[in-house]
C-alpha positions in Angstrom: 12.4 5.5 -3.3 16.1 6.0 -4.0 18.0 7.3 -6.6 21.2 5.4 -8.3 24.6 6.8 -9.4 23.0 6.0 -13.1 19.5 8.3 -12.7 22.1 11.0 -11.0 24.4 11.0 -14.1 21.4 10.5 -15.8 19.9 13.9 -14.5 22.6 15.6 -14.1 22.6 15.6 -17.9 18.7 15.9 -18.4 17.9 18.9 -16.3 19.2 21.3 -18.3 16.8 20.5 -21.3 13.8 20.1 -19.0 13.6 16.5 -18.8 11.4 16.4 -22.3 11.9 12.7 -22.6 9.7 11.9 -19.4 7.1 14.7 -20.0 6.7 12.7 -23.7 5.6 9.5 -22.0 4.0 10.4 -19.4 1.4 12.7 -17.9 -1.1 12.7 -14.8 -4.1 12.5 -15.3 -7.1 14.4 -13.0 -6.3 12.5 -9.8 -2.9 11.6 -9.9 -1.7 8.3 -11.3 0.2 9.0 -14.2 -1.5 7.9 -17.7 0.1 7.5 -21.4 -0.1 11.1 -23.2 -0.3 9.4 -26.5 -3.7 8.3 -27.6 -1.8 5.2 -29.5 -1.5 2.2 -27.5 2.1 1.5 -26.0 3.2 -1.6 -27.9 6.9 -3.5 -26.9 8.5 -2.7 -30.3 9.7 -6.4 -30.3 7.2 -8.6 -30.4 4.3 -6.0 -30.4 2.7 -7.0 -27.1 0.5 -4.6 -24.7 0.3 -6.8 -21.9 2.4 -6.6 -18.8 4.5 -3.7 -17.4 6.2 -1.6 -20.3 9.4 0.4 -20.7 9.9 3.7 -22.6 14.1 4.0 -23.2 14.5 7.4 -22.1 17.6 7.6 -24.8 16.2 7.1 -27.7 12.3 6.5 -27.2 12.2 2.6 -27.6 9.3 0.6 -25.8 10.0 -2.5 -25.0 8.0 -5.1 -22.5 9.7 -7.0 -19.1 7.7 -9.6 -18.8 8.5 -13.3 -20.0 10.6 -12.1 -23.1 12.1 -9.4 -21.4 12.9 -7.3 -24.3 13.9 -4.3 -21.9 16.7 -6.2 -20.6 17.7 -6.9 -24.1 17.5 -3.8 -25.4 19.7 -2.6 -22.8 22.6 -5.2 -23.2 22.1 -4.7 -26.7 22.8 -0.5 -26.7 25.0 -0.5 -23.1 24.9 1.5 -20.1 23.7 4.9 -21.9 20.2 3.1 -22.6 20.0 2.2 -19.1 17.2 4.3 -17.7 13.4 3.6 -18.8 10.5 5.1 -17.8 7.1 2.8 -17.1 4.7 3.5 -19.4 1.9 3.2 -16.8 3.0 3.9 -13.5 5.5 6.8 -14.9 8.4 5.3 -12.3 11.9 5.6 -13.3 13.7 2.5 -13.7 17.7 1.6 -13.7 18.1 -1.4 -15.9 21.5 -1.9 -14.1 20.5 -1.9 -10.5 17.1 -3.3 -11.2 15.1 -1.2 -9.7 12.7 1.5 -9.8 14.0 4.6 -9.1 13.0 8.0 -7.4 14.4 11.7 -7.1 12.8 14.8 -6.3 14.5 17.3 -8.7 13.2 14.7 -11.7 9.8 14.5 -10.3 9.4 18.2 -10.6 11.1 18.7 -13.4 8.8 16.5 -15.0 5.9 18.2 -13.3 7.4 21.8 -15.0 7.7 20.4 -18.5 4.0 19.0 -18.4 2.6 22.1 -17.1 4.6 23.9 -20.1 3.6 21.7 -22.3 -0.2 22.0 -21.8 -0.2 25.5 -21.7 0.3 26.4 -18.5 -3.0 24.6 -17.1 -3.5 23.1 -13.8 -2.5 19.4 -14.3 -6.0 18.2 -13.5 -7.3 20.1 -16.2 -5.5 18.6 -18.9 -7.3 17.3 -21.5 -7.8 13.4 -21.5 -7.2 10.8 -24.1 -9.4 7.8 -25.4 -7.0 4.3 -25.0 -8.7 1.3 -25.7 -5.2 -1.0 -24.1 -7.3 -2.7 -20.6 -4.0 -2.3 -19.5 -4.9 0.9 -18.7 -7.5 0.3 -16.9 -6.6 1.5 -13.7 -5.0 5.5 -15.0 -7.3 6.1 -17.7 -10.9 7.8 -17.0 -14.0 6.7 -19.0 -14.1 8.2 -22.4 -18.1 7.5 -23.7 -19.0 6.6 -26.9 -21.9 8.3 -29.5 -23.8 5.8 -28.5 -23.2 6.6 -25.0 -23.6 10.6 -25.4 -27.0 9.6 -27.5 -28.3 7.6 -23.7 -26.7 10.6 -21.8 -28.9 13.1 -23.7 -31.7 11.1 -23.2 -31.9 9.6 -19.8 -29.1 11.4 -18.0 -29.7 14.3 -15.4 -27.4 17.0 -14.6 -25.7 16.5 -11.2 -24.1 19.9 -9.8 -20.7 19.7 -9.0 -19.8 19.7 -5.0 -17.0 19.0 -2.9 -19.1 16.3 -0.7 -20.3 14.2 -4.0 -18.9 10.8 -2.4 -19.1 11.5 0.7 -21.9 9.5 2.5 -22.2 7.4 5.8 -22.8 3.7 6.2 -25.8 2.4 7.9 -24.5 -0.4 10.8 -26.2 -3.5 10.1 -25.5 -4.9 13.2 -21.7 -5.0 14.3 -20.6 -4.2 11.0 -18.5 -1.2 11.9 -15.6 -3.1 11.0 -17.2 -3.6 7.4 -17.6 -0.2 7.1 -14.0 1.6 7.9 -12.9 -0.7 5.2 -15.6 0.3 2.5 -15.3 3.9 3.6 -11.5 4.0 2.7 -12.0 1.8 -0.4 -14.4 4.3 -1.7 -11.8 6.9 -1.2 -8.9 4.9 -3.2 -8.6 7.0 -6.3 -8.0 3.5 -8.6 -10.7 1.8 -7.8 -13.0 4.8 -8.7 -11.6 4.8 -12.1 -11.8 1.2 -12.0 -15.5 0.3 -10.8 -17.2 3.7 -12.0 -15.5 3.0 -15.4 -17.3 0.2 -16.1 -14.7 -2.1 -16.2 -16.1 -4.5 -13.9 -19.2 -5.2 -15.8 -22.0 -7.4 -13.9 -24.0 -8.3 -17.1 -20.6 -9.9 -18.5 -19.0 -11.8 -15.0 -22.9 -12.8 -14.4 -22.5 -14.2 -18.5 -19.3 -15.6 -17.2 -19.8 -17.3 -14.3 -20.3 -21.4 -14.0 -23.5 -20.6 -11.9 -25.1 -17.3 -12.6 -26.6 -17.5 -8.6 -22.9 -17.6 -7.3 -21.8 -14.4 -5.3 -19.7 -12.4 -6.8 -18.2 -9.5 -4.6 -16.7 -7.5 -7.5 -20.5 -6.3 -8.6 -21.3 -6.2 -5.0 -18.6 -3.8 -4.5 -19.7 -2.3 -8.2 -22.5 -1.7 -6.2 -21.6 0.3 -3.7 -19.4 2.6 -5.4 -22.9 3.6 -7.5 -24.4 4.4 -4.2 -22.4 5.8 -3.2 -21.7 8.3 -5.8 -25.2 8.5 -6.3 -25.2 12.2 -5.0 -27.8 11.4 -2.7 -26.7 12.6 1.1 -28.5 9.8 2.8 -26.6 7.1 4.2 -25.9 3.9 2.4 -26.7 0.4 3.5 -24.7 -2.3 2.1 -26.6 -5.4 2.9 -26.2 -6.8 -0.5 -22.5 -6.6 -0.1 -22.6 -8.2 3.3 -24.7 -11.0 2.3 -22.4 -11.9 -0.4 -19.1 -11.6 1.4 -21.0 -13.7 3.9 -21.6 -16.5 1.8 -18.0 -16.1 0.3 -16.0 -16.1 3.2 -18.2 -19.1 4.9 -17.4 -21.4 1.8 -13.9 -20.5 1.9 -12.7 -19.3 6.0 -15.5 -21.1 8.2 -18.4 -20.2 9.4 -17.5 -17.8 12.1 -17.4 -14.6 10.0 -20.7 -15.3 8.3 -22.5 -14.0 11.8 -23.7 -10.5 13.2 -20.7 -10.8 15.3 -18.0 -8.4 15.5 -15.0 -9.2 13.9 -11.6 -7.9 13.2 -11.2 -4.9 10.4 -7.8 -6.2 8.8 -9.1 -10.3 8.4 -12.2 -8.4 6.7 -9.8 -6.9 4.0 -7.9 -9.9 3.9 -11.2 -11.7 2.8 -12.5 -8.8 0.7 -9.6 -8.6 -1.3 -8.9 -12.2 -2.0 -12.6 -12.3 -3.4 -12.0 -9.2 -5.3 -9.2 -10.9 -6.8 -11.2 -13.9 -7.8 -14.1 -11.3 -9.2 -11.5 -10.0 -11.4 -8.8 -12.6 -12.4 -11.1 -15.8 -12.5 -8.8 -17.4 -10.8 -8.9 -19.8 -7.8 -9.7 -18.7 -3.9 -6.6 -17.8 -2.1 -5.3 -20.4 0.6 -8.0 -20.5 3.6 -9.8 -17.9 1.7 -7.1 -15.4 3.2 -4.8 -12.8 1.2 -2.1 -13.1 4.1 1.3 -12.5 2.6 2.2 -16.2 2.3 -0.8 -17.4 1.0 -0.4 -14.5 -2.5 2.8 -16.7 -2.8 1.6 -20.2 -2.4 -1.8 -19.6 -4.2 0.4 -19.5 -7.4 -0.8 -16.3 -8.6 2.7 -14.4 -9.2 2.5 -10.6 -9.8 3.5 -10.7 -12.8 1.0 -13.5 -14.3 -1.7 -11.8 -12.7 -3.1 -7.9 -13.9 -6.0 -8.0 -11.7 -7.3 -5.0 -9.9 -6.1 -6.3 -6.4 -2.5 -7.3 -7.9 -2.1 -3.5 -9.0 -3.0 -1.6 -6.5 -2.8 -2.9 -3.5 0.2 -5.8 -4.3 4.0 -4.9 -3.4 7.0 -6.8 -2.2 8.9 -7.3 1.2 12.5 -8.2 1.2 14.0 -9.9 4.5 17.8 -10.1 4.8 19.4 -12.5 7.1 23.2 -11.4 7.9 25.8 -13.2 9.0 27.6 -11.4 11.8 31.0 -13.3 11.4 31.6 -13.2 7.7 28.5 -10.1 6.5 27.4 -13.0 4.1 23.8 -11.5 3.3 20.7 -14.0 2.1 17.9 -12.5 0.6 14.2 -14.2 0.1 11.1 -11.7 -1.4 7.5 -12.4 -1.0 4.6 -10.8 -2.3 2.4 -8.6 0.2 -0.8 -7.0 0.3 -0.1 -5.4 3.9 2.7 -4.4 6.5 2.1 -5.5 9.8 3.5 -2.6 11.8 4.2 -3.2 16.2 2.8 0.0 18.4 6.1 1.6 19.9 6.1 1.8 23.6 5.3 5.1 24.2 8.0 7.5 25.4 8.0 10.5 28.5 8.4 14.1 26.7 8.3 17.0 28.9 6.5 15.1 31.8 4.1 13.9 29.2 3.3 10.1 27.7 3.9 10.8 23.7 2.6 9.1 21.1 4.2 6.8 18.6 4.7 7.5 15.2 3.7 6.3 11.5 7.6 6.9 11.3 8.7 5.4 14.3 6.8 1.9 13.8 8.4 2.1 10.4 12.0 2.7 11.7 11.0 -0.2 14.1 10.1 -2.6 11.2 13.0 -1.9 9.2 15.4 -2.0 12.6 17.9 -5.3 12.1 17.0 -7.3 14.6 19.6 -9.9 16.0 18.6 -13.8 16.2 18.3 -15.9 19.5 19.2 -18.8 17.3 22.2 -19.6 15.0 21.4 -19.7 11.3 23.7 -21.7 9.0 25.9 -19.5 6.9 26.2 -20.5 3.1 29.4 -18.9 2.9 31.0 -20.3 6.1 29.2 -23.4 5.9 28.2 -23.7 9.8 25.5 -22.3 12.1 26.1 -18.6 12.9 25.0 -15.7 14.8 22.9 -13.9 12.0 20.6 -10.3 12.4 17.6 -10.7 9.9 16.5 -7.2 8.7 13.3 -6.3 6.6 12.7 -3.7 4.6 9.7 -2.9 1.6 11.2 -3.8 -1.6 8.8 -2.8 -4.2 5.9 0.0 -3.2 2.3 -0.8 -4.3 0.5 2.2 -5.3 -1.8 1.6 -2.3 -0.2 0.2 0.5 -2.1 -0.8 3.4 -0.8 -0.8 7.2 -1.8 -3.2 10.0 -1.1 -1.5 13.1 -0.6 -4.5 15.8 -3.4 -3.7 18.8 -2.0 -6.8 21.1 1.4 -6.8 22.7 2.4 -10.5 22.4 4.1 -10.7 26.0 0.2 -10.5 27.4 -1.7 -10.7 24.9 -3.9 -7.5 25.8 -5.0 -5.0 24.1 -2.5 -1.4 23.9 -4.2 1.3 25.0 -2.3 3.8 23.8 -2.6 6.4 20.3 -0.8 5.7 17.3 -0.8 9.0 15.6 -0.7 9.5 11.6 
């Protein structure tokens, strides 16, 4: 992330008194998105809505939504300039109201980490103590909070499970060139947001079973409900997700063909790119993606925008690329965004150190991806009006708070498979 000349005159202010404002409205929680400290519901103090991303005015404490009314915009071009930096109320980003974008720096992030440690005594920040919210636009930051009811079944049925550093960590049973299956479940199960999210309950099976047009329909969200009981079970065995294969089975051949319904082996990243667009139907009720595919074009032409959509796939794993096409006669610059669940990343050739083949880099394919790269063909200018030399450049406009990278195995000169290690 960057930081602005507004969040820097912003700070340079701020530091002094310990950044106070930010530790107010926000906190981390045991893992470490960050969480609303309050147990009151954020509410745009507008029109009252809790739906859709929310700002806290880190000048005088105003919340105020973005979406559709966009009563943060407002806000600021009511007050000016000095009301220009906000706070998301769920993420706990900084964010400029006159660049319009979210912001970073490290002296405020742990600044902000200081005050909250001060301001809960001095305890580790996992420790802090944990707030009931009943806003489902919490759903991903908040941990489940049980009711008497709840306590009442826990005294009854429940059985102590001793704490351990393993709890979670358990193998998967091939069921037959499903290896690619597994690395995705295994990292999955590791993503701290969709913990909170399926072991919270908020992806009931009782309710989308209620809910669906034909109760015998496949539903991968309780499939994947599923596993994440297994495999937090606390039992050391291995797990075995046949019921999650057979359902993405039947998904994927009603919606991508019949070639990955098969005890084949097939290719890790099309698997998440299934998995996920089913995940986002399990959750948002919406229509199958294009081709049954989550590729970046498809999030765009499926007519699911980010912002209509709060499912669990749109906020975690959803950001936004920017390409840039420059004209190299006149530096006229065009900009198009589109939504992306992925960054396909090329394998750097790999480069003699000391005698030696190195490896390439997260970094490196990175720098390479971001690199501007000149055209072969002209690309009409809208400022000179004519066909010109252009250099497109890409670069990740908005960070998801799970980005996942697709590391390109096949050089497209041959079309074989590179050999050689990316390391992490």
């Amino acid at each position: 992330g960057r930081c602005c000349f507004h969040l820097e005159a912003w700070r340079d202010r701020k530091l002094k008194t310990g950044l106070s404002a930010v530790a107010a409205c926000i906190r981390k929680c045991r893992f470490t998105l960050p969480a609303v400290s309050s147990p009151a519901i954020m509410r745009c103090s507008l029109c009252g809505t809790t739906a859709g991303r929310r700002m806290a005015c880190l000048k005088c404490g105003t919340v105020t939504c973005t979406d559709r009314k966009k009563h943060t915009k407002a806000h600021k071009t009511c007050h000016g300039d000095a009301h220009a930096i906000a706070v998301d109320v769920d993420r706990g980003e900084l964010y400029c109201m006159v660049c319009k974008d979210y912001m970073y720096d490290a002296q405020i992030d742990r600044a902000v980490l200081g005050q909250q440690l001060l301001d809960e005594g001095g305890q580790p920040v996992g420790m802090q103590k944990r707030h009931k919210r009943e806003d489902p636009e919490g759903a991903l930051t908040h941990t489940w909070v049980p009711t008497t009811s709840d306590l009442k079944d826990i005294d009854k049925r429940g059985q102590a499970v001793a704490h351990s550093p393993t709890l979670g960590l358990r193998g998967m049973s091939n069921l037959g060139n499903t290896c690619f299956m597994s690395c995705v479940l295994q990292a999955m199960v590791r993503l701290t947001p969709l913990q909170e999210y399926f072991l919270g309950d908020r992806h009931s099976r009782h309710s989308c079973r209620d809910r669906r047009a034909d109760p015998s329909t496949p539903c991968l969200g309780c499939e994947m409900r599923g596993v994440f009981d297994e495999v937090f079970a606390g039992s050391p065995a291995p797990v075995s997700p046949l019921r999650f294969l057979a359902a993405w089975w039947r998904i994927a051949a009603s919606q991508a063909g019949d070639h990955l319904a098969c005890y084949e082996q097939q290719d890790a990243h099309e698997f998440y790119l299934s998995a996920i667009a089913a995940l986002h139907c399990a959750d948002a009720q919406e229509p199958p993606l294009a081709n049954g595919h989550a590729a970046n074009g498809d999030w765009k032409r499926s007519g699911v925008a980010e912002a209509d959509c709060r499912c669990v796939v749109h906020r975690i794993f959803t950001g936004s690329l920017r390409s840039d096409l420059i004209c190299r006669k006149c530096g006229h610059t065009s900009s198009a965004f589109d939504p992306c669940v992925d960054v396909s990343l090329n394998i750097l050739p790999p480069k003699e150190k000391d005698g030696k083949e190195s490896a390439s880099s997260l970094i490196g394919c990175l720098r390479q991806f971001t690199r501007p790269e000149p055209l072969q063909q002209r690309i009409r200018c809208q400022r000179c009006d004519c066909p010109r030399d252009c250099v497109k450049q890409m670069s990740i406009q908005r960070l998801p708070p799970v980005l996942c990278f697709h590391i390109k195995r096949f050089e497209h000169s041959s079309s074989r498979q590179a050999s050689r290690k990316v390391s992490w």
